[in-house]
NUKOLKE-622796 format. One record per residue (C-alpha): residue number from 0; residue in one letter; x, y, z. Coordinates in Angstrom, 1 decimal. Layout:
<rs>
<r num="NUM" residu="A" x="X" y="Y" z="Z"/>
...
</rs>
This chain:
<rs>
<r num="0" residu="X" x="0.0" y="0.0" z="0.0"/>
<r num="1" residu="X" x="1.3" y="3.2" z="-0.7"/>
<r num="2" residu="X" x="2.3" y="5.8" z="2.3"/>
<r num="3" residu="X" x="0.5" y="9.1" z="2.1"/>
<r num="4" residu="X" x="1.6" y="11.5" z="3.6"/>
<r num="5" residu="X" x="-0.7" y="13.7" z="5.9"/>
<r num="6" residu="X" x="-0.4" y="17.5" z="5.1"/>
<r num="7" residu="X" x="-1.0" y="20.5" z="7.0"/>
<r num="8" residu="X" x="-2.3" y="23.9" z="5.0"/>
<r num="9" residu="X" x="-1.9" y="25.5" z="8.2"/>
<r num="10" residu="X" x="2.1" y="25.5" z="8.5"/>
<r num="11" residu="X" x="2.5" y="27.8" z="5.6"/>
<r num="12" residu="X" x="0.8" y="29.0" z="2.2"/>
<r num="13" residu="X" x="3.2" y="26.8" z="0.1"/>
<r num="14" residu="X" x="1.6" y="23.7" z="2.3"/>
<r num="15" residu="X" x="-2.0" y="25.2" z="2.1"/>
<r num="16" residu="X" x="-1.5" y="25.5" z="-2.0"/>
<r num="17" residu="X" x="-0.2" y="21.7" z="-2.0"/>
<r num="18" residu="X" x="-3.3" y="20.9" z="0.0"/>
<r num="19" residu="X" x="-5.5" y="22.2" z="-2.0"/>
<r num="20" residu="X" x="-4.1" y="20.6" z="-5.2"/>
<r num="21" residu="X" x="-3.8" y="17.1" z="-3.7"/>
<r num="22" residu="X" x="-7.7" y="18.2" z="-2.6"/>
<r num="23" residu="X" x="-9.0" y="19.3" z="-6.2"/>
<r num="24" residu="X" x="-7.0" y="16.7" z="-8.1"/>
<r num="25" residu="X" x="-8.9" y="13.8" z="-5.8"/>
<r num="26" residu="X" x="-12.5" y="15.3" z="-6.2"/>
<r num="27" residu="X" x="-11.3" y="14.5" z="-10.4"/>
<r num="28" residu="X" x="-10.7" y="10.8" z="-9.5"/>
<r num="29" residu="X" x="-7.1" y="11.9" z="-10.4"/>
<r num="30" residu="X" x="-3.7" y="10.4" z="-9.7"/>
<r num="31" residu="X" x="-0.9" y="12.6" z="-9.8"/>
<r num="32" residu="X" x="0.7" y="11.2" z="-13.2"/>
<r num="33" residu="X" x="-2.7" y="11.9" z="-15.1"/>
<r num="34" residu="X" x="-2.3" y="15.3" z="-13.8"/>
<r num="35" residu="X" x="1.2" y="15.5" z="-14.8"/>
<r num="36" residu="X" x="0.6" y="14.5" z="-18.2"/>
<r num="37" residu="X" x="-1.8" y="17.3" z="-18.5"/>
<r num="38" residu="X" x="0.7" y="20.0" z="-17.2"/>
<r num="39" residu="X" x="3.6" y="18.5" z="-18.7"/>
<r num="40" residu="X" x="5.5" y="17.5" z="-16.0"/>
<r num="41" residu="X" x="6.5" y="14.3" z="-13.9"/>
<r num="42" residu="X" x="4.3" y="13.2" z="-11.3"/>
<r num="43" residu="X" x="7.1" y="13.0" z="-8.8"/>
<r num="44" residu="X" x="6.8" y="17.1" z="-9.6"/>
<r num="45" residu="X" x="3.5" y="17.4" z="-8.5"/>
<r num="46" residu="X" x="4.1" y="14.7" z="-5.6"/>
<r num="47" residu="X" x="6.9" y="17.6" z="-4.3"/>
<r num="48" residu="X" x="4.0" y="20.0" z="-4.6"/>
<r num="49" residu="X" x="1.8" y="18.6" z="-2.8"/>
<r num="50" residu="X" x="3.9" y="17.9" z="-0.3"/>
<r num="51" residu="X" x="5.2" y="21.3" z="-0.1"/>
<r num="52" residu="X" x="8.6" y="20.1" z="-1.2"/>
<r num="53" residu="X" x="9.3" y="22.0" z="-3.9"/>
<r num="54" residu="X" x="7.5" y="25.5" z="-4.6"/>
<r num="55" residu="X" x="4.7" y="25.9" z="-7.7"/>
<r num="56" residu="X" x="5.6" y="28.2" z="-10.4"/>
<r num="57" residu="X" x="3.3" y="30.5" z="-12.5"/>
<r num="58" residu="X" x="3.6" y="28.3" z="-15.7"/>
<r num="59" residu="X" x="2.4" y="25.4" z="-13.1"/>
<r num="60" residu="X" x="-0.4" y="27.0" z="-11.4"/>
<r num="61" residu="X" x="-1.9" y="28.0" z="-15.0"/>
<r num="62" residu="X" x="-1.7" y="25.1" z="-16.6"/>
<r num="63" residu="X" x="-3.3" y="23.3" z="-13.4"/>
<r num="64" residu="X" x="-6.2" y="26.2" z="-14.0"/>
<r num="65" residu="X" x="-6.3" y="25.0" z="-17.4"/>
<r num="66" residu="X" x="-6.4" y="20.8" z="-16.5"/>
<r num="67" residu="X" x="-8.9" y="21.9" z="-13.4"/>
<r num="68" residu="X" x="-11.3" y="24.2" z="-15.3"/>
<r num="69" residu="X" x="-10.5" y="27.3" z="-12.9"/>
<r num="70" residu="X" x="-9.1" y="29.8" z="-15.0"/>
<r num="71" residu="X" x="-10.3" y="33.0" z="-13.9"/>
<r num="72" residu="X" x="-12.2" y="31.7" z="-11.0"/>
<r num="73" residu="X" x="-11.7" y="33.0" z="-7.6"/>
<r num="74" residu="X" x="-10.8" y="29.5" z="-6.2"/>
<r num="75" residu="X" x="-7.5" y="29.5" z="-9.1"/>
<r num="76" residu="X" x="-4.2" y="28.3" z="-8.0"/>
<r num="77" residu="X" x="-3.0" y="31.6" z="-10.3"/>
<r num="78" residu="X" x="-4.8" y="34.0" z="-7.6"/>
<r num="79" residu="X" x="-2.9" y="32.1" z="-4.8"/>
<r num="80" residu="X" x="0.2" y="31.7" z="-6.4"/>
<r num="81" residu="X" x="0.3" y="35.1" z="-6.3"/>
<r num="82" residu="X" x="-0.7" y="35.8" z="-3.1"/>
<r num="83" residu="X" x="1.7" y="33.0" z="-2.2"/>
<r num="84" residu="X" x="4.7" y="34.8" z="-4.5"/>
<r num="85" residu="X" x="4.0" y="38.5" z="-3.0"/>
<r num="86" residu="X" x="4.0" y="36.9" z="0.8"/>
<r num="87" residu="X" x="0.6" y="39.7" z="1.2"/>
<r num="88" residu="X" x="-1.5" y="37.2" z="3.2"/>
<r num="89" residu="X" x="-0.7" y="36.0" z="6.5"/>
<r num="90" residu="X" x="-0.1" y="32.1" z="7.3"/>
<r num="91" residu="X" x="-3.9" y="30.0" z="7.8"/>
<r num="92" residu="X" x="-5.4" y="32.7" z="5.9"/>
<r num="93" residu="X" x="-5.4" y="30.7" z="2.2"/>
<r num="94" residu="X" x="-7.1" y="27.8" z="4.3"/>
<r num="95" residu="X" x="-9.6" y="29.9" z="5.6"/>
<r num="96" residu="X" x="-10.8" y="31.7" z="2.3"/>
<r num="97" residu="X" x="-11.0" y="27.9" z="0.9"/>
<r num="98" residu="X" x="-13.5" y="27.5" z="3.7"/>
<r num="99" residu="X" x="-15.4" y="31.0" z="3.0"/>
<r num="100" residu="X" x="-16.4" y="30.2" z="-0.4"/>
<r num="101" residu="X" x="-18.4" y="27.8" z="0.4"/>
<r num="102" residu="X" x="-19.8" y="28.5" z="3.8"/>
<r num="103" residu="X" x="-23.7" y="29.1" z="3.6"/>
<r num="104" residu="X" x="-23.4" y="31.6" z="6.8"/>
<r num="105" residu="X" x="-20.3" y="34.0" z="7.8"/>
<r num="106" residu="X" x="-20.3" y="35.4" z="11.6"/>
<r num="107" residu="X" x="-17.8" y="38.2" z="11.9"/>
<r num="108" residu="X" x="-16.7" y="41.0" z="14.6"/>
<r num="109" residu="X" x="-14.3" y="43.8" z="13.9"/>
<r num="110" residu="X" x="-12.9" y="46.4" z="16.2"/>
<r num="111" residu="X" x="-11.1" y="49.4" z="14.5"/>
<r num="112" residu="X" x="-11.5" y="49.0" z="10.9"/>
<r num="113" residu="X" x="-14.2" y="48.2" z="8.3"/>
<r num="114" residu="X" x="-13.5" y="44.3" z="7.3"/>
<r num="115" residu="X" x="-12.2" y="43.7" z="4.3"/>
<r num="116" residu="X" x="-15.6" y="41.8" z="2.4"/>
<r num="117" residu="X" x="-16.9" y="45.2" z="3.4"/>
<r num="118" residu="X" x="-14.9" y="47.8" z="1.8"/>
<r num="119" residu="X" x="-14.9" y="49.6" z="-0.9"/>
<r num="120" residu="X" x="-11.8" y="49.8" z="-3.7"/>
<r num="121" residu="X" x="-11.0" y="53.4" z="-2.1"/>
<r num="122" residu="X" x="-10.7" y="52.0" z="1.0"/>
<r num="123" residu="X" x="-8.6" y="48.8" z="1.2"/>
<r num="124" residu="X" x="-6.6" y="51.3" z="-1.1"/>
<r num="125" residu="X" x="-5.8" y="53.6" z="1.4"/>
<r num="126" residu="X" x="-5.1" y="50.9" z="4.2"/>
<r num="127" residu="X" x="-2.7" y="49.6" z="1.4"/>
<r num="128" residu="X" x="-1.3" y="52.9" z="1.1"/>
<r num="129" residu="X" x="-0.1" y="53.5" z="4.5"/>
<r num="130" residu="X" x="1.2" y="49.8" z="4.7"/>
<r num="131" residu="X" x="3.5" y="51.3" z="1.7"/>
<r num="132" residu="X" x="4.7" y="54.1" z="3.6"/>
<r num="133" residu="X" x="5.6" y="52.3" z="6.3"/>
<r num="134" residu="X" x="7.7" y="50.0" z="4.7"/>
<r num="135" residu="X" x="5.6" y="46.5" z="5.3"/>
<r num="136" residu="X" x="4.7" y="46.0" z="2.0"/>
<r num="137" residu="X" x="6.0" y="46.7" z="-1.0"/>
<r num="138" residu="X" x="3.5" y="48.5" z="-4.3"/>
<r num="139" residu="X" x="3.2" y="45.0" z="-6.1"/>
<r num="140" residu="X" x="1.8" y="43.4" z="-3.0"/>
<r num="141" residu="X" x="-0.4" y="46.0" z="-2.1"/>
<r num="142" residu="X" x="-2.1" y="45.7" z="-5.9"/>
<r num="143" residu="X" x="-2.0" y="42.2" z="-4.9"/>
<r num="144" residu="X" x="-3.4" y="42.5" z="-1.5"/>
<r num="145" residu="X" x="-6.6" y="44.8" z="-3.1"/>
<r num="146" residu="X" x="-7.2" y="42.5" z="-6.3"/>
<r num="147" residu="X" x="-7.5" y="39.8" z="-3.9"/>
<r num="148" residu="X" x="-9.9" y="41.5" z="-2.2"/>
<r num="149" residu="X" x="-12.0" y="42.5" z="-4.9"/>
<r num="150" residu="X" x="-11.7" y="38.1" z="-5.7"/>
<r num="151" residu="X" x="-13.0" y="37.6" z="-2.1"/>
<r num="152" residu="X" x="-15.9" y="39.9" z="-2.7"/>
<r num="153" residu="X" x="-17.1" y="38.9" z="-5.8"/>
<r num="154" residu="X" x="-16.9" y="35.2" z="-4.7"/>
<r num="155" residu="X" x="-19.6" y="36.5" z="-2.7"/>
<r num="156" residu="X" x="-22.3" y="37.4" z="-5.3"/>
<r num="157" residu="X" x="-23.0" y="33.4" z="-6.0"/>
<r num="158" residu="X" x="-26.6" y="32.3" z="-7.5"/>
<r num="159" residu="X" x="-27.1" y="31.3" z="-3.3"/>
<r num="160" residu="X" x="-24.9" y="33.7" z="-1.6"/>
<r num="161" residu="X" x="-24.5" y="33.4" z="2.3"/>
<r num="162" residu="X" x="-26.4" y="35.1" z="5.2"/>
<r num="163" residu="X" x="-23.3" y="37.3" z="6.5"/>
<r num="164" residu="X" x="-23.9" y="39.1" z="10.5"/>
<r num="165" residu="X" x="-21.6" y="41.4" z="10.8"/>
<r num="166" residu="X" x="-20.7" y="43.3" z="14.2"/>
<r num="167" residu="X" x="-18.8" y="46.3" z="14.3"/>
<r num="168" residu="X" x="-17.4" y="47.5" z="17.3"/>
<r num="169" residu="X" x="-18.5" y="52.1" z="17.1"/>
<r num="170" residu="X" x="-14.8" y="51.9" z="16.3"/>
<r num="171" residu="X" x="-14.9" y="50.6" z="13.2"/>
<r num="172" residu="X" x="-17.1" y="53.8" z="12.1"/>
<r num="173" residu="X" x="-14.7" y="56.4" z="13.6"/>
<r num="174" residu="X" x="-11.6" y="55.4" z="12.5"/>
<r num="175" residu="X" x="-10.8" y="57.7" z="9.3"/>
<r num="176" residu="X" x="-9.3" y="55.8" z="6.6"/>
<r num="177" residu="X" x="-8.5" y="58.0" z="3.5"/>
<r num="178" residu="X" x="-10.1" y="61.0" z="3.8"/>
<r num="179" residu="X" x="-13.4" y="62.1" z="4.3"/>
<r num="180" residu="X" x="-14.2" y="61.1" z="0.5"/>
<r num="181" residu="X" x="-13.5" y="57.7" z="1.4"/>
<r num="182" residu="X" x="-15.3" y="57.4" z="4.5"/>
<r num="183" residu="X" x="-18.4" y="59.1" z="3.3"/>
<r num="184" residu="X" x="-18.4" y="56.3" z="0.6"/>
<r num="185" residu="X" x="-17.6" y="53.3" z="2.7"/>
<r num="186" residu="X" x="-20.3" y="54.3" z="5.3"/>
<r num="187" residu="X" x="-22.9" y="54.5" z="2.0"/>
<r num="188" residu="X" x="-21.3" y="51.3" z="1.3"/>
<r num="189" residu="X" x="-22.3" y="49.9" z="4.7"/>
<r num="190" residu="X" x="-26.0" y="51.1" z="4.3"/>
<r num="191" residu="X" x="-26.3" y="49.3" z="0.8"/>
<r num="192" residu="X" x="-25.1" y="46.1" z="2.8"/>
<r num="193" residu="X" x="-27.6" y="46.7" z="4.8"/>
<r num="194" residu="X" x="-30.3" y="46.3" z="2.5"/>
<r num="195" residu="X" x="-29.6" y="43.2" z="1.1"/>
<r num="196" residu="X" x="-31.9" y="40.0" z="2.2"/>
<r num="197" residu="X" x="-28.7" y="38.4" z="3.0"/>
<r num="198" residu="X" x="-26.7" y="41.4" z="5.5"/>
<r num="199" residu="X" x="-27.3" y="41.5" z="9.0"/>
<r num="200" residu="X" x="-25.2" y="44.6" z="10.4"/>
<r num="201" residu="X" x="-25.0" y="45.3" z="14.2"/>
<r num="202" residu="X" x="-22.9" y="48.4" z="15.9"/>
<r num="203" residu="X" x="-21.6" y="47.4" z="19.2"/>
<r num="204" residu="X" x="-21.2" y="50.7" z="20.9"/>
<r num="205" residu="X" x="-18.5" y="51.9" z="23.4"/>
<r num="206" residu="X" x="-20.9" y="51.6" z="25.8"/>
<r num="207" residu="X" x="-21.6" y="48.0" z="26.6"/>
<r num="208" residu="X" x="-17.8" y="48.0" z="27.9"/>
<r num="209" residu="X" x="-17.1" y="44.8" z="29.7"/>
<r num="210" residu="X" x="-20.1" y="42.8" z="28.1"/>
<r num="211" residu="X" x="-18.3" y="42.7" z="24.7"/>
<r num="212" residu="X" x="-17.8" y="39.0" z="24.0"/>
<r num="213" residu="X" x="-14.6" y="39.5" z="21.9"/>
<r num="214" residu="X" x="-11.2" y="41.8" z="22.2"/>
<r num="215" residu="X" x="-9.7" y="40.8" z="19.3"/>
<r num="216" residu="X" x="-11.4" y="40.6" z="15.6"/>
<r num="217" residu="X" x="-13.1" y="37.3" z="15.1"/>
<r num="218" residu="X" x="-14.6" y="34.9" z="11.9"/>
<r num="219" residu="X" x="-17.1" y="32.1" z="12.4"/>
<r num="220" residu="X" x="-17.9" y="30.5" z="9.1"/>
<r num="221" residu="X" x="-21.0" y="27.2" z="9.4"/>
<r num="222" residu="X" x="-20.1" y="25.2" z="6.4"/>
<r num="223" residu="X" x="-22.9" y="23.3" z="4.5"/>
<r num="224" residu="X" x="-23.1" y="20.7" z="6.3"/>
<r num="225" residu="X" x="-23.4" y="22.8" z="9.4"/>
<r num="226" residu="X" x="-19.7" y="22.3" z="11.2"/>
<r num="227" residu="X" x="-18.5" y="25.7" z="12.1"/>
<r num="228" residu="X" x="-15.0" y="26.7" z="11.4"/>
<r num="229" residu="X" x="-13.5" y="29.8" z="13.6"/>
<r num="230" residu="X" x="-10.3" y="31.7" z="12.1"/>
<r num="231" residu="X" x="-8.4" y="34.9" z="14.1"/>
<r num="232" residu="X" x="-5.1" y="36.2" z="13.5"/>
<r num="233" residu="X" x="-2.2" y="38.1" z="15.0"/>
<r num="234" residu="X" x="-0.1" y="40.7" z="13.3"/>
<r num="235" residu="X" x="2.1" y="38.0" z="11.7"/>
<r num="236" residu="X" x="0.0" y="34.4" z="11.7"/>
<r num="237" residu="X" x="-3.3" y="33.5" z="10.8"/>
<r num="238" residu="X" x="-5.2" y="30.7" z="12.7"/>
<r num="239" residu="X" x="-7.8" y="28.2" z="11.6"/>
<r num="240" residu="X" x="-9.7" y="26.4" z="14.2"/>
<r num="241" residu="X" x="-12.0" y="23.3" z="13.7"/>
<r num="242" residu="X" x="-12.1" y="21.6" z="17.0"/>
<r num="243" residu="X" x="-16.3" y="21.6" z="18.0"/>
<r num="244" residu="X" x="-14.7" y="21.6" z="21.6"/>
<r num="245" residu="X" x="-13.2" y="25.5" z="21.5"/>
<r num="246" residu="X" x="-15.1" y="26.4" z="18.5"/>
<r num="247" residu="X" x="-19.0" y="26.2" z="19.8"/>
<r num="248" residu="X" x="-17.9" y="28.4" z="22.5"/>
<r num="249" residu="X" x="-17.2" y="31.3" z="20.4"/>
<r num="250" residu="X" x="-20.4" y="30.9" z="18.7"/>
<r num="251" residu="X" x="-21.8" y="30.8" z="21.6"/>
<r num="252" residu="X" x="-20.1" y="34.4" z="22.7"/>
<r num="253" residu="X" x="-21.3" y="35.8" z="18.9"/>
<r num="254" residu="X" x="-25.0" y="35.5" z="19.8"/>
<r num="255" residu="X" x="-24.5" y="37.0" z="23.2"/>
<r num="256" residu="X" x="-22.7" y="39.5" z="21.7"/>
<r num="257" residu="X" x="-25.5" y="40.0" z="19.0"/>
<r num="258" residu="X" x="-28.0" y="40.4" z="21.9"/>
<r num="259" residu="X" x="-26.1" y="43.3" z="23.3"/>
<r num="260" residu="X" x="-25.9" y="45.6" z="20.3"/>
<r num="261" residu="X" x="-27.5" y="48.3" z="18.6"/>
<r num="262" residu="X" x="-30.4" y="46.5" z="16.4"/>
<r num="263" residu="X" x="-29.7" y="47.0" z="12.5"/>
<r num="264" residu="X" x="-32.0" y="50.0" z="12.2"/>
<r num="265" residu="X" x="-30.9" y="51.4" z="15.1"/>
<r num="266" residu="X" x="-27.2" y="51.0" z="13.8"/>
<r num="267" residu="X" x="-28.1" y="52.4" z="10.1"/>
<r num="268" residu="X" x="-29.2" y="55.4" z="12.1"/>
<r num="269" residu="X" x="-26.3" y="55.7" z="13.1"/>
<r num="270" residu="X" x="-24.1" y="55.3" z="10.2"/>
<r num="271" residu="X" x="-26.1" y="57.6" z="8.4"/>
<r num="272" residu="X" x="-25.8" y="60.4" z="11.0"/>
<r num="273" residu="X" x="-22.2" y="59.9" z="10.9"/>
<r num="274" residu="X" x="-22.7" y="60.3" z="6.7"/>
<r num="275" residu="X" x="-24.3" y="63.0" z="6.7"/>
<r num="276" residu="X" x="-21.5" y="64.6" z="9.2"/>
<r num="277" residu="X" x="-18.7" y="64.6" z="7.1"/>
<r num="278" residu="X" x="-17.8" y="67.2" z="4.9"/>
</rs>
């Protein structure tokens, strides 16, 4: 019988992209030297790729769109490659956008800036800008960082999109990003969420202080067949959490959380008022 070995997309994005090829080229009922023979390569190649041995290339990753059927698609190993190449997203985080297009409901809470399937172009833009100017990233991976985005986003808008509940913390609204400009236009944006059958926005105001569930920005995503993944992230790592045992618990804390914010219309209210406010 032969040995397998057991991967893990959470070490780094070179393992997550091997996982997800070994992952896509199973669903085809393929082995590795079909594959291969599509890309034009050995299958001890793609065995090295898959196993996070040896790094993809460009050439690879298009000509795997090409065997897979996903070029152009948000889910193409050209879009990660990329990301992957550029070094603009943090470890876990390729696994967990794997897991958001496909999750029927997404559960997140932000504290300090509008999150990112929220924003507008303008916006990520000027985040990305000040990343620039301080020297984290460099031009290319910012374009990167904001194409991706825009991916992420559209991936959204799917004949069966997912419910999304949102909570911002009164932060998220007060923190100027941009300009006025921008911020008039990503609180409009906020208010068109808002009206969509599928948007649920809450405002957690300042003053609920110590009954806040959360301290640090969090991501619940119930899959369709109803297991709930949770992902969080430091300033340098991503995390992806499956385990029921310390996932449920967070859950839990989101719909306590829910209970003690502002209701949507209430919040609307107040994004608008903030709107309207800036000149």
């Amino acid at each position: 019988m032969v040995n397998i070995k057991e991967l893990n997309p959470d070490a780094s994005p070179q393992a997550a992209y091997g996982a997800r090829l070994r992952s896509v080229r199973e669903q085809h009922g393929w082995i590795q030297d079909h594959l291969a023979s599509m890309i034009g390569c050995t299958g001890r190649h793609v065995s090295a790729i898959e196993t996070g041995r040896k790094s993809a290339t460009l050439p690879f990753s298009r000509k795997a769109d090409a065997a897979f059927g996903l070029v152009g698609t948000p889910e193409s190993f050209e879009r990660e490659w990329r990301e992957m190449k550029h070094g603009s997203l943090l470890e876990g985080f390729p696994e967990y956008v794997s897991y958001e297009n496909r999750a029927v409901e997404i559960r997140s809470f932000r504290i300090g800036l509008i999150p990112g399937l929220m924003q507008t172009q303008e916006y990520a833009q000027a985040l990305a800008d000040g990343e620039i100017h301080r020297g984290s990233i460099t031009p290319e991976q910012a374009e990167e960082r904001v194409s991706f985005l825009l991916e992420r986003q559209r991936a959204l808008m799917r004949p069966r999109p997912p419910m999304v509940f949102v909570v911002l913390d009164e932060s998220c609204l007060l923190q100027a990003v941009g300009g006025p400009k921008v911020m008039h236009t990503q609180l409009r944006r906020l208010e068109e969420l808002a009206s969509l059958p599928n948007w649920i926005i809450h405002i957690s105001p300042f003053e609920i202080g110590a009954r806040r569930a959360f301290d640090l920005p969090i991501n619940l995503l119930t899959l369709p067949d109803r297991s709930v993944v949770a992902y969080a992230e430091s300033q340098v790592q991503g995390y992806v959490d499956r385990e029921p045992s310390s996932v449920l618990p967070m859950l839990t804390a989101y719909h306590q959380l829910q209970g003690e914010t502002l209701s949507q219309a209430t919040s609307m209210a107040m994004i608008s008022q903030l709107r309207k406010g800036i000149s």
